[in-house]
C-alpha positions as CSV (number, residue, x, y, z in Angstrom):
1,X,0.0,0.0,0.0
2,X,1.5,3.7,-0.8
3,X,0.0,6.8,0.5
4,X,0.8,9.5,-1.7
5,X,0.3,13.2,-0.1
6,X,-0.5,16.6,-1.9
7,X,2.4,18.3,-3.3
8,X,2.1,21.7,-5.2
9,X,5.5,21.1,-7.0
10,X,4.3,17.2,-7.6
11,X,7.7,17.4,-10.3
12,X,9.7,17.9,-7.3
13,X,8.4,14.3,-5.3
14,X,9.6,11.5,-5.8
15,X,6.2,9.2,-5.2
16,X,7.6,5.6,-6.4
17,X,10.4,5.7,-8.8
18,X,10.7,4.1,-12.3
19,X,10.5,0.8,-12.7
20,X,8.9,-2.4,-13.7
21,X,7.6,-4.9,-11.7
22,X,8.7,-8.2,-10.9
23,X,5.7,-10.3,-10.9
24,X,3.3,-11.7,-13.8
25,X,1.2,-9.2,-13.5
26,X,-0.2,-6.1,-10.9
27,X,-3.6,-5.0,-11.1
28,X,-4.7,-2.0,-9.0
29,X,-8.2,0.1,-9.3
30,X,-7.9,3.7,-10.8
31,X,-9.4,6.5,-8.1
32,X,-9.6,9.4,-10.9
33,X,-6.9,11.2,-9.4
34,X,-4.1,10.6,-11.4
35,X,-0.1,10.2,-11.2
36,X,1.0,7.0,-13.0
37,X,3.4,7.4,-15.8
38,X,4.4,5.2,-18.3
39,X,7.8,5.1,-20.1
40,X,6.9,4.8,-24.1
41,X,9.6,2.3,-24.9
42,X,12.0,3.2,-28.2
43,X,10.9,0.3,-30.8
44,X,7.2,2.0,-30.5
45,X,6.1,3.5,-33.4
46,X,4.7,6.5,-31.3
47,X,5.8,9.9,-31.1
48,X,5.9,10.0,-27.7
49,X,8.5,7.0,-27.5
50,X,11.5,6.8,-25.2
51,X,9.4,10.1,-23.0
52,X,7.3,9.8,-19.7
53,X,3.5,9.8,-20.8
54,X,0.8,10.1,-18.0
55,X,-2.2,7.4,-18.1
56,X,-5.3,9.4,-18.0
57,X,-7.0,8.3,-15.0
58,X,-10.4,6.9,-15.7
59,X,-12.5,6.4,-12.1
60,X,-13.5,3.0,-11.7
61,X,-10.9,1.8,-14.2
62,X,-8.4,-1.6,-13.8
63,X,-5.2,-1.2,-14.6
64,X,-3.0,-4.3,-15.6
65,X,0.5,-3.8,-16.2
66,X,2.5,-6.7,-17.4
67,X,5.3,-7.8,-14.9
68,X,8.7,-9.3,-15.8
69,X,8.0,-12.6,-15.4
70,X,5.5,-12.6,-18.0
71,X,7.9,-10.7,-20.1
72,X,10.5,-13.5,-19.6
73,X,8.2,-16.7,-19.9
74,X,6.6,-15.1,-23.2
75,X,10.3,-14.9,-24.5
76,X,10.0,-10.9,-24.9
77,X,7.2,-10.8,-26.6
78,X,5.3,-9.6,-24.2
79,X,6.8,-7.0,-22.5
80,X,7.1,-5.5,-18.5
81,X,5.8,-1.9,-18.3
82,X,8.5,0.7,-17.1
83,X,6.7,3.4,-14.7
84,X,6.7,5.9,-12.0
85,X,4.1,7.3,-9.7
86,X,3.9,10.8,-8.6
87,X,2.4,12.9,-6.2
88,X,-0.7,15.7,-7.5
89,X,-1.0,18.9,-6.4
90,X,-5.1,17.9,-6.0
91,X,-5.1,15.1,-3.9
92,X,-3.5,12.9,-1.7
93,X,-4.1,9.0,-2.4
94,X,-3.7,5.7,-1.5
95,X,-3.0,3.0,-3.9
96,X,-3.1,-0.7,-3.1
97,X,-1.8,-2.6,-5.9
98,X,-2.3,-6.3,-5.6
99,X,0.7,-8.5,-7.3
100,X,0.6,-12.1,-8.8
101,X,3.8,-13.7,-8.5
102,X,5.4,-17.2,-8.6
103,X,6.8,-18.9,-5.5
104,X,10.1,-18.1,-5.0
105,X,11.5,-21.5,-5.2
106,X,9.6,-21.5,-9.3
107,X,12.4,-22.1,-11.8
108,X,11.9,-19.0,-14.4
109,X,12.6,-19.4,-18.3
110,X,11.2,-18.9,-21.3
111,X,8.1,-21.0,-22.0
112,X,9.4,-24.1,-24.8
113,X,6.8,-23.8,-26.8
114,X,7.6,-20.0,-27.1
115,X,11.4,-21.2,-27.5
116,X,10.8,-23.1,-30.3
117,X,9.0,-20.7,-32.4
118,X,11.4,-17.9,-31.8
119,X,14.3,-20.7,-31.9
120,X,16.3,-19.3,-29.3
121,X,15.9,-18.5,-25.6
122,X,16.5,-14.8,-24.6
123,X,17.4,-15.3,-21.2
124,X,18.2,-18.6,-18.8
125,X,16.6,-20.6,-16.3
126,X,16.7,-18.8,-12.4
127,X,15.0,-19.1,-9.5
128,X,12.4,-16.8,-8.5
129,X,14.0,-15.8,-4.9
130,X,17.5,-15.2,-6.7
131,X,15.7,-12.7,-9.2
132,X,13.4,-11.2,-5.9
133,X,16.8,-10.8,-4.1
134,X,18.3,-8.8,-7.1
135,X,15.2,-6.9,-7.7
136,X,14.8,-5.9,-3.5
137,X,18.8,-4.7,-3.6
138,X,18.7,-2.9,-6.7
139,X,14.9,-1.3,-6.3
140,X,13.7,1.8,-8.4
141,X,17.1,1.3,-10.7
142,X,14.9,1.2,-13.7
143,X,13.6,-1.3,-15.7
């Protein structure tokens, strides 16, 4: 759960710092408020790619960003969602994101049936609590 106060400079916070996150996939309820941002990555054809784009809140609204793991067992072709929370100068909120995530003794790899398709695996097999240990000591270091 994170507890995000008014700011008037809401620039100058820091909220939660870029990142993606570790599990399959979060899912958290939108409040209308606002302050998720979304990192438009550089192979989209956008023009707002590689820049920091705000997701328009929509009250009553899921939101379901992809987490690494599914990123890593689709064999990239799904991919993890870099982003960043920040404060608003309207409101303070709370947001209480709920996480699905493998047991940390799961063995991670690319699914083989993906593998064999895309002939080649793009990362090896890990444990989940190795990954969770690298993620914890290097936290908010980007994607």
């Amino acid at each position: 759960m994170n507890f995000y106060l008014t700011c008037p400079n809401p620039e100058l916070t820091i909220g939660v710092r870029r990142h993606s996150d570790m599990d399959t996939l979060t899912i958290f309820l939108q409040d209308g408020i606002g302050g998720l941002y979304i990192k438009i990555p550089q192979d989209v054809n956008i023009e707002e790619k590689g820049e920091w784009v705000e997701i328009p809140p929509i009250s009553g609204a899921l939101v379901i960003n992809i987490g690494d793991m599914l990123q890593i067992w689709s064999n990239g072709r799904y991919k993890s969602a870099e982003h960043m929370v920040r404060t608003t100068s309207t409101k303070s909120r709370v947001s209480i994101p709920i996480f699905t995530s493998p047991q940390p003794t799961q063995k991670i790899a690319p699914l083989p049936q993906v593998v064999e398709k895309d002939e080649a695996a793009r990362c090896k097999e890990f444990l989940f609590s190795d990954y969770m240990n690298n993620f914890f000591g290097n936290a908010h270091h980007s994607k």
